[in-house]
VOZAMAR-614938 format. One record per residue (C-alpha): x, y, z; residue number from 1. Coordinates in Angstrom, 2 decimals, padded with zeros to 5 digits. Layout:
// residues N
+---------+---------+---------+-----+
|       x |       y |       z |   k |
+---------+---------+---------+-----+
|       X |       Y |       Z | NUM |
...
+---------+---------+---------+-----+
// end
This chain:
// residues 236
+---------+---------+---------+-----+
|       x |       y |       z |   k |
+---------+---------+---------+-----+
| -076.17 |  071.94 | -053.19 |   1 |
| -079.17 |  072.42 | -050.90 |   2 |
| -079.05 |  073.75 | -047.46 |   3 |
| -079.89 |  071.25 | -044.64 |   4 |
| -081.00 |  071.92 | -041.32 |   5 |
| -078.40 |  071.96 | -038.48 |   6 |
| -077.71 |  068.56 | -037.04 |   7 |
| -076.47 |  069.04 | -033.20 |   8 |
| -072.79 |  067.85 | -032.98 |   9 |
| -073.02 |  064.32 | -030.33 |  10 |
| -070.38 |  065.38 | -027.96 |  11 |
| -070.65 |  062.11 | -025.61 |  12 |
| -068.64 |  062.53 | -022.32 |  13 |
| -067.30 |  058.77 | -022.14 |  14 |
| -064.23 |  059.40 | -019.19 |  15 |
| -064.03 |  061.97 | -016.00 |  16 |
| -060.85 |  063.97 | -017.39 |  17 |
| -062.37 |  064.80 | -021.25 |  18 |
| -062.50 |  067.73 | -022.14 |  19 |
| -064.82 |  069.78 | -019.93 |  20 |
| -064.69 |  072.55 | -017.71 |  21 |
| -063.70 |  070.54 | -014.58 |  22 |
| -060.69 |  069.09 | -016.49 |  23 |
| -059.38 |  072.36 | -018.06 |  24 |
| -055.73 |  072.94 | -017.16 |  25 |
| -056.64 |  076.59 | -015.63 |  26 |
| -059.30 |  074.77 | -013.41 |  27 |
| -063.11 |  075.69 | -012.81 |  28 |
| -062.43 |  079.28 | -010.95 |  29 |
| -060.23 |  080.67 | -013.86 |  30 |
| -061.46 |  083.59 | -015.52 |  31 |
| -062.39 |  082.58 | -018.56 |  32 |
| -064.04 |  079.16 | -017.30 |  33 |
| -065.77 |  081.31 | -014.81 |  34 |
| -066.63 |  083.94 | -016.97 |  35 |
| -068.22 |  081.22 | -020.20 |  36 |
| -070.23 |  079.76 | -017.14 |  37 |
| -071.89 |  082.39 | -015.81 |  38 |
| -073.16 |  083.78 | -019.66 |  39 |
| -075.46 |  081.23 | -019.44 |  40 |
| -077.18 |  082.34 | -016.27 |  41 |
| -077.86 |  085.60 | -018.23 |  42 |
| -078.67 |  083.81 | -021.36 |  43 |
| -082.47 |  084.19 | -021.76 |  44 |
| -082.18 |  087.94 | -021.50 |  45 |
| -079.32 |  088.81 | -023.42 |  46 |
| -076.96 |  088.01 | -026.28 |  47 |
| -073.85 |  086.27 | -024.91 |  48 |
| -070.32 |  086.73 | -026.86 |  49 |
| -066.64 |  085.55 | -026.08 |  50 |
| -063.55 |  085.64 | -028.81 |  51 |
| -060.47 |  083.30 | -027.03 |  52 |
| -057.48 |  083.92 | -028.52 |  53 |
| -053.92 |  082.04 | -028.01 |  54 |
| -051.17 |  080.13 | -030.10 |  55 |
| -050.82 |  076.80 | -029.83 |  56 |
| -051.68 |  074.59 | -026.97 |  57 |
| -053.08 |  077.42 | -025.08 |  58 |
| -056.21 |  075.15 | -024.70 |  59 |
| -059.25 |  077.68 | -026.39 |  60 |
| -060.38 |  074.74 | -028.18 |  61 |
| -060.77 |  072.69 | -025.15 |  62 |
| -062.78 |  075.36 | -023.40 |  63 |
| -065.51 |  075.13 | -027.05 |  64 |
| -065.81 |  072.09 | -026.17 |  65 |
| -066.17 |  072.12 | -022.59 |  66 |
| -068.91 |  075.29 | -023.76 |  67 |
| -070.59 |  072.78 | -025.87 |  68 |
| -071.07 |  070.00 | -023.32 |  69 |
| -072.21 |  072.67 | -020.72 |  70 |
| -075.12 |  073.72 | -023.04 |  71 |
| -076.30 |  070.17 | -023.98 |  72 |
| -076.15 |  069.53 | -020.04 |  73 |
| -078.34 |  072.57 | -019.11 |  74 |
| -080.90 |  071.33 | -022.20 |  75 |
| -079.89 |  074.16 | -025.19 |  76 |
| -079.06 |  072.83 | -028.86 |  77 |
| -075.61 |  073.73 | -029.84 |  78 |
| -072.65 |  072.62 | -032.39 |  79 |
| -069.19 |  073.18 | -032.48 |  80 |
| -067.96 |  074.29 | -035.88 |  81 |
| -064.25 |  074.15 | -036.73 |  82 |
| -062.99 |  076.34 | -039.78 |  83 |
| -060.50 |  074.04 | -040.48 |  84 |
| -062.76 |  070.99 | -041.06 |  85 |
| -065.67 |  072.99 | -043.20 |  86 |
| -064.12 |  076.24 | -044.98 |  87 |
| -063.52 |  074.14 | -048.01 |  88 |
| -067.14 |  073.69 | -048.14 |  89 |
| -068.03 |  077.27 | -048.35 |  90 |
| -070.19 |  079.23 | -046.19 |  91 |
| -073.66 |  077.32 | -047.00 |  92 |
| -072.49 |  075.31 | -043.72 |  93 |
| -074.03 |  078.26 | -041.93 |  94 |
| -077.49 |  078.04 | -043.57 |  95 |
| -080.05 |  076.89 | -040.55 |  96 |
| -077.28 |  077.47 | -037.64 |  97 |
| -079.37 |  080.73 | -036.74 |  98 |
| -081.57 |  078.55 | -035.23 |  99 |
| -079.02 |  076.94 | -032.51 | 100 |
| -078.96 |  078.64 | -029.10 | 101 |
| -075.20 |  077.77 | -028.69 | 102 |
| -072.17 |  078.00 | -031.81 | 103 |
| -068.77 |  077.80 | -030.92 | 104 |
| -066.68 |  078.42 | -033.84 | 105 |
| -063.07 |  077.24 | -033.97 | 106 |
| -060.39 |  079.23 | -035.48 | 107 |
| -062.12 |  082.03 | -037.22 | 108 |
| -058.84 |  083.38 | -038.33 | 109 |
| -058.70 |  081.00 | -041.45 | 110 |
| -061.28 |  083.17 | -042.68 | 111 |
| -059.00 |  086.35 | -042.92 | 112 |
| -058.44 |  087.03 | -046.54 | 113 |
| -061.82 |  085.20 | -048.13 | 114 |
| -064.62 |  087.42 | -049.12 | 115 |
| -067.56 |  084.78 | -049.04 | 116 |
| -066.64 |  083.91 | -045.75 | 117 |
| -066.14 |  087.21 | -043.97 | 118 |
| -069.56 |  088.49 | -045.93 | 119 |
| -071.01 |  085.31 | -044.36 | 120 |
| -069.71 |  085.04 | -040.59 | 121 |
| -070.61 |  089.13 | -040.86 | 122 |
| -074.23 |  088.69 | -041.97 | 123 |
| -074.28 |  085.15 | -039.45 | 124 |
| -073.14 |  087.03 | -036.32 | 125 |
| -076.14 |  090.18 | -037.35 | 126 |
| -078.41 |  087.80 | -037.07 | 127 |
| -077.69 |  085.09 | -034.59 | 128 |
| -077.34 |  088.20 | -032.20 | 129 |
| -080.30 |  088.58 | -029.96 | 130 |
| -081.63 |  087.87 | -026.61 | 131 |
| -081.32 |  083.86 | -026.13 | 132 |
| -078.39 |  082.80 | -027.74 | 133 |
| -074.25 |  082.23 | -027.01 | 134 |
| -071.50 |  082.70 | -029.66 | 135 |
| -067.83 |  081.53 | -028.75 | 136 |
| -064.81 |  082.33 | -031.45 | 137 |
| -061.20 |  081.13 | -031.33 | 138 |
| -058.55 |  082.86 | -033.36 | 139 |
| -055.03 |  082.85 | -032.85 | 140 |
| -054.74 |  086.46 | -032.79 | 141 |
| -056.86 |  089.57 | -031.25 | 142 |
| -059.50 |  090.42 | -034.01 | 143 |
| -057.55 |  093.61 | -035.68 | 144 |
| -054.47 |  091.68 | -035.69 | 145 |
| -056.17 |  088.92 | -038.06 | 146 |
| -055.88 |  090.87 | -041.55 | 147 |
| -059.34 |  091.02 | -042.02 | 148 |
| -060.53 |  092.77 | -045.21 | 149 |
| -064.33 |  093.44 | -044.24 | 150 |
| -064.01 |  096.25 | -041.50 | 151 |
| -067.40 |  095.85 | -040.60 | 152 |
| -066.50 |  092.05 | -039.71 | 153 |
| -063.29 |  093.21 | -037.57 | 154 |
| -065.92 |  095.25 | -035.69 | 155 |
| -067.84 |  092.86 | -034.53 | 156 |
| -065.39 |  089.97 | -033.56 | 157 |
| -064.45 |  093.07 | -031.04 | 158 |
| -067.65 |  093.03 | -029.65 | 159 |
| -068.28 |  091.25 | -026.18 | 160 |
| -065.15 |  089.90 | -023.81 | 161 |
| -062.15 |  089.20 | -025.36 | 162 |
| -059.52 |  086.78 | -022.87 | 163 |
| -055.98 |  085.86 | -024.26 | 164 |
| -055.12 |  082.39 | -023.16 | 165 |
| -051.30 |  081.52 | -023.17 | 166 |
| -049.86 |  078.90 | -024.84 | 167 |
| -048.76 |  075.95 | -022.33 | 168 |
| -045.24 |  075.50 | -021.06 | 169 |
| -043.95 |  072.24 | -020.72 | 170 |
| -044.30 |  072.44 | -016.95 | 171 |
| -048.15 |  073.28 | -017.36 | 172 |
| -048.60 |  070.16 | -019.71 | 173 |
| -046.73 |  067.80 | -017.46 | 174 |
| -049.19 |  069.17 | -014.10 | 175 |
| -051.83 |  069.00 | -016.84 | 176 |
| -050.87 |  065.39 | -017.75 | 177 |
| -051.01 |  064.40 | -014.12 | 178 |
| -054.12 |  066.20 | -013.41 | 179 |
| -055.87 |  064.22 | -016.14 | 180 |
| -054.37 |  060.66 | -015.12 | 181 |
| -055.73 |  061.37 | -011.47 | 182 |
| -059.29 |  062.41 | -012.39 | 183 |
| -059.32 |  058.88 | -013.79 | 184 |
| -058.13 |  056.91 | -011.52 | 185 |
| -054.50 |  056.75 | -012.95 | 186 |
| -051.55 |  057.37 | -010.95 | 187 |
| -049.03 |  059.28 | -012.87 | 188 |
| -046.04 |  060.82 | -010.96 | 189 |
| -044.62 |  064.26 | -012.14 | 190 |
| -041.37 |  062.22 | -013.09 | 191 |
| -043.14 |  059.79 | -015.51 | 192 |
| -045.08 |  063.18 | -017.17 | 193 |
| -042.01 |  064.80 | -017.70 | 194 |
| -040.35 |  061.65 | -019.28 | 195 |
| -042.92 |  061.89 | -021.34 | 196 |
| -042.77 |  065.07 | -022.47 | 197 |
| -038.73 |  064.91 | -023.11 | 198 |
| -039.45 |  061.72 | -025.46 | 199 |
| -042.99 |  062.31 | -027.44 | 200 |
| -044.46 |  065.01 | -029.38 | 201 |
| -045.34 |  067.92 | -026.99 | 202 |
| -048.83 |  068.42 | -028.98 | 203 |
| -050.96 |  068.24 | -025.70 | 204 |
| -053.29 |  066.35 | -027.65 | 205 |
| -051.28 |  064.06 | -028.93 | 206 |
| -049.75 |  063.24 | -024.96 | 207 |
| -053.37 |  063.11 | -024.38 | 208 |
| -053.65 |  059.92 | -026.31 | 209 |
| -050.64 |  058.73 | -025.20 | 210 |
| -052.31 |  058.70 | -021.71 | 211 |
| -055.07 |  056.67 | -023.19 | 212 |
| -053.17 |  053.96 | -024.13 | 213 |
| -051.15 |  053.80 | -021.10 | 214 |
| -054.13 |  053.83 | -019.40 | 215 |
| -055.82 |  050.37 | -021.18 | 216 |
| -051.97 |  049.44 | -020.69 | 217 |
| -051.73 |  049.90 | -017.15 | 218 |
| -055.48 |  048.52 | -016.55 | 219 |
| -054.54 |  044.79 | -018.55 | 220 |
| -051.47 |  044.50 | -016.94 | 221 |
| -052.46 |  045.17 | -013.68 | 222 |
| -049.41 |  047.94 | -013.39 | 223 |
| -048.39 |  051.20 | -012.29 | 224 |
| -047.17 |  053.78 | -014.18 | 225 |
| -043.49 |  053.94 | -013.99 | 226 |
| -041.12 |  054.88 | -016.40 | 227 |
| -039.71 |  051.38 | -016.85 | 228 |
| -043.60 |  050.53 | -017.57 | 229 |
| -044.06 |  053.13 | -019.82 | 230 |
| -040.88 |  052.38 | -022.20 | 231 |
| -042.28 |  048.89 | -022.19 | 232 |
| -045.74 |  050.14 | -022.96 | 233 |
| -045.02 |  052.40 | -025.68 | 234 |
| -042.01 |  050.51 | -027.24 | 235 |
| -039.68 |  053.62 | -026.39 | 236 |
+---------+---------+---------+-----+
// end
């Protein structure tokens, strides 16, 4: 198999409330929002590097992709690269990314345990750092909690600013779930989020699409959102 150059991941922004940094659930002026925004003010002059940690629907793969669709808007090549999609494939999916100023790699703990890929993401992160360029990592752990085998690895996923992002309770999800409805237009009362928490999966990104299809719902029939509406909807 032949290495091929890095093809920049098409992350189109087609609605106000996807995932960006605007429509995180910590908003714009939390710390870690705040803190991935501002590396790229410093970018030209330094090496920029965040690891997110959190369980669950703590939202650190929302804030890649919000990182993502910041650097394409401010003109840098980047690509989001999720461990769970490409391990299988082996670590050759890393040949030519040292050439991207922005990787955001999602759940680097599905390394832990795998020699070719913790020699790999070691030798990667030696040379992707220098003056220019912005590495993001999620794991679900802090780095010497991950059972990594390659010390020298451990090391440097503690390198840079580490935030730990809580996992959402199910009050954060429904103010989430209204907070998304209203940056599109949608009207969804606290009640009706909470209804739908107690009777669909609680995966945020699962009540995410949810809200997508109650939203074409709501816009062909010319309706509200209101629980009745939404049973109706959704065939609850």
């Amino acid at each position: 198999m032949m290495a091929t150059e890095p093809v920049q991941m098409a992350l189109p922004v087609t609605l106000p409330d996807d995932e960006t940094f605007a429509s995180y659930f910590g908003g714009e002026n939390s710390l870690e929002v705040s803190h991935l925004k501002s590396a790229f003010d410093t970018l030209a002059a330094t090496f920029q590097y965040t690891y997110l940690c959190g369980l669950g629907d703590s939202g650190k793969s929302h804030l890649l992709y919000a990182t993502c669709i910041h650097a394409q808007e401010r003109g840098l090549s980047t690509m989001l690269l999720s461990m769970r999609e490409v391990i299988d494939f082996g670590p050759i999916v890393l040949d030519g990314l040292d050439s991207l100023d922005v990787l955001c790699i999602d759940d680097v703990h599905l390394v832990a345990g795998n020699d070719a890929w913790e020699k790999a993401l070691f030798n990667f992160f030696n040379r992707f750092n220098e003056p220019g360029k912005c590495l993001v990592v999620t794991a679900d752990l802090l780095p010497d909690m991950l059972n990594i085998s390659l010390p020298d690895l451990e090391s440097r996923l503690k390198w840079g600013t580490t935030f730990q992002i809580r996992s959402m309770s199910d009050d954060d999800k429904a103010e989430a779930l209204v907070k998304r409805a209203n940056m599109r237009g949608l009207e969804l009362s606290d009640e009706c989020a909470r209804f739908l928490l107690t009777r669909l999966s609680r995966d945020m990104r699962a009540l995410l699409e949810v809200l997508d299809k109650l939203d074409h719902a709501s816009m062909a029939a010319q309706r509200k959102l209101t629980i009745p509406f939404i049973k109706s909807a959704l065939k609850l």
